[in-house]
N, C-alpha and C positions, 0 to 999 in steps of 0.2 A: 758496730758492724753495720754495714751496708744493709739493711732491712731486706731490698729488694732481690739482692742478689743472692741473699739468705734463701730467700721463697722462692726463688727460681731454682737455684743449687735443687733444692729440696726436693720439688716439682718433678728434678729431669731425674733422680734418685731415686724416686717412685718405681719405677719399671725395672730398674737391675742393675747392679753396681755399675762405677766406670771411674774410668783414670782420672789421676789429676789435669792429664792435659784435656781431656772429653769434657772436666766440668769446664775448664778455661775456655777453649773452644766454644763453648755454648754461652757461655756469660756473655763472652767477647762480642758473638754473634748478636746478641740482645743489647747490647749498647751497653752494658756497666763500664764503669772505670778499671783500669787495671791495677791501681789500689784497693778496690772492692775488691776485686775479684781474688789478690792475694789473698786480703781479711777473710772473705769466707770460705779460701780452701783454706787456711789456719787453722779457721772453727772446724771447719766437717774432717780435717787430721783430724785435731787432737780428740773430737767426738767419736772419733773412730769409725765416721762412714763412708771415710774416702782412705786407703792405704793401698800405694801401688805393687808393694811387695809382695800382699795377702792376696791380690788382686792377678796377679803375675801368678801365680801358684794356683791358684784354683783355674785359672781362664787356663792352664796346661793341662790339669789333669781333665776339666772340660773339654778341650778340642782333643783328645786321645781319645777320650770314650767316644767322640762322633768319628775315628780313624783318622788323625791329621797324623802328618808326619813332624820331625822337628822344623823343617825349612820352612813350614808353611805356617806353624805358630810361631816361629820370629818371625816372620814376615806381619803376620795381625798383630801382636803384642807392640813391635814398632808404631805400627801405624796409627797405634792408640797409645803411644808416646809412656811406653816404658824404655828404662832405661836399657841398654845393652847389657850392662853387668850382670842387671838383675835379672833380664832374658836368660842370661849362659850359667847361672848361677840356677835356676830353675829348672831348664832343660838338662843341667847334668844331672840334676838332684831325681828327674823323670824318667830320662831318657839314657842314663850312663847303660854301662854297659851292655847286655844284651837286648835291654828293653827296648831301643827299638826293633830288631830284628824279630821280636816277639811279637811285636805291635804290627808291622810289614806282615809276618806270616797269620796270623790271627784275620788280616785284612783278607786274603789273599783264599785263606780256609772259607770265609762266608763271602765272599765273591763266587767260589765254586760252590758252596752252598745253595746260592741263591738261583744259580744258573743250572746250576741240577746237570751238572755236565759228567759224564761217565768218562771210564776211567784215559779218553782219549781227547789231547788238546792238539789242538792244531797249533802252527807257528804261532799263525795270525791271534791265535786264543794270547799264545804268550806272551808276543809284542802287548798286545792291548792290556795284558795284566800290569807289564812295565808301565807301560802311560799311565793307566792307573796308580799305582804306587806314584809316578812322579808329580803326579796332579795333586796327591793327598800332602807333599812334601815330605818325603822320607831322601835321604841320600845315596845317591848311583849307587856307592859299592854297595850297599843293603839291597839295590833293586837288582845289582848285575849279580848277586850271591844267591838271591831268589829266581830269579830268572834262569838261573843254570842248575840251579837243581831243579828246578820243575822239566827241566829238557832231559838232564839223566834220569829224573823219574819216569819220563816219556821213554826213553831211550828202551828202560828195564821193562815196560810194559811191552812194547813192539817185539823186544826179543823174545817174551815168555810165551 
């Protein structure tokens, strides 16, 4: 095995896991051969410190606890060169059924939290909730299902 590419791999592993395409990427960048740089994503599989799968599944359940939506972790996951499969294989495994709507309202609860806003929102509060939810990547009809209950909840307030 490529010695150098070995200590570099290693180096960039220091700080926090990353894809196999992140180490390739980085070798590439440094001038190794592309034969090296197979050699030592081989070594760091089978050593177990490179696995995209493992890697995919934790980077999910990470970007939910900081409130991502699903659109917005495929969109990172991609870009750090996991596969698609293993993307929509992970996000169902996360995100099926209700859990994102869980994750949307959960957001949505400590956004009013934070804002210490009483029991009256304005349009404009809701519009901006929406943006919100679309910025974190969650999917319209999640944000158009939230968004209309928070207006009938507005609705029921104004009447009482």
């Amino acid at each position: 095995m490529n010695r150098s590419a070995h200590d570099l791999a290693m180096g960039y592993l220091t700080n926090r896991d990353r894809t196999s395409k992140e180490i390739r990427d980085y070798l590439g960048a440094k001038g190794v051969e592309e034969d090296g740089i197979a050699e030592c994503l081989q070594y760091l599989s089978q050593a177990g410190l490179v696995d995209d799968v493992d890697y995919c599944g934790r980077y999910i359940l990470y970007a939910m606890g900081k409130g991502r939506g699903p659109l917005r972790i495929r969109k990172e996951l991609s870009e750090k060169g996991i596969h698609a499969e293993l993307i929509d294989m992970g996000l169902e495994e996360h995100f099926g059924g209700e859990s994102e709507r869980t994750a949307a309202r959960e957001l949505v609860f400590k956004f009013l939290q934070q804002e210490e806003q009483g029991s009256q929102m304005s349009e404009k509060d809701i519009a901006r909730m929406g943006r919100r939810l679309a910025s974190r990547g969650f999917h319209s009809n999640v944000i158009y299902e939230i968004i209309d209950r928070l207006r009938s909840e507005q609705l029921q307030v104004d009447r009482d």
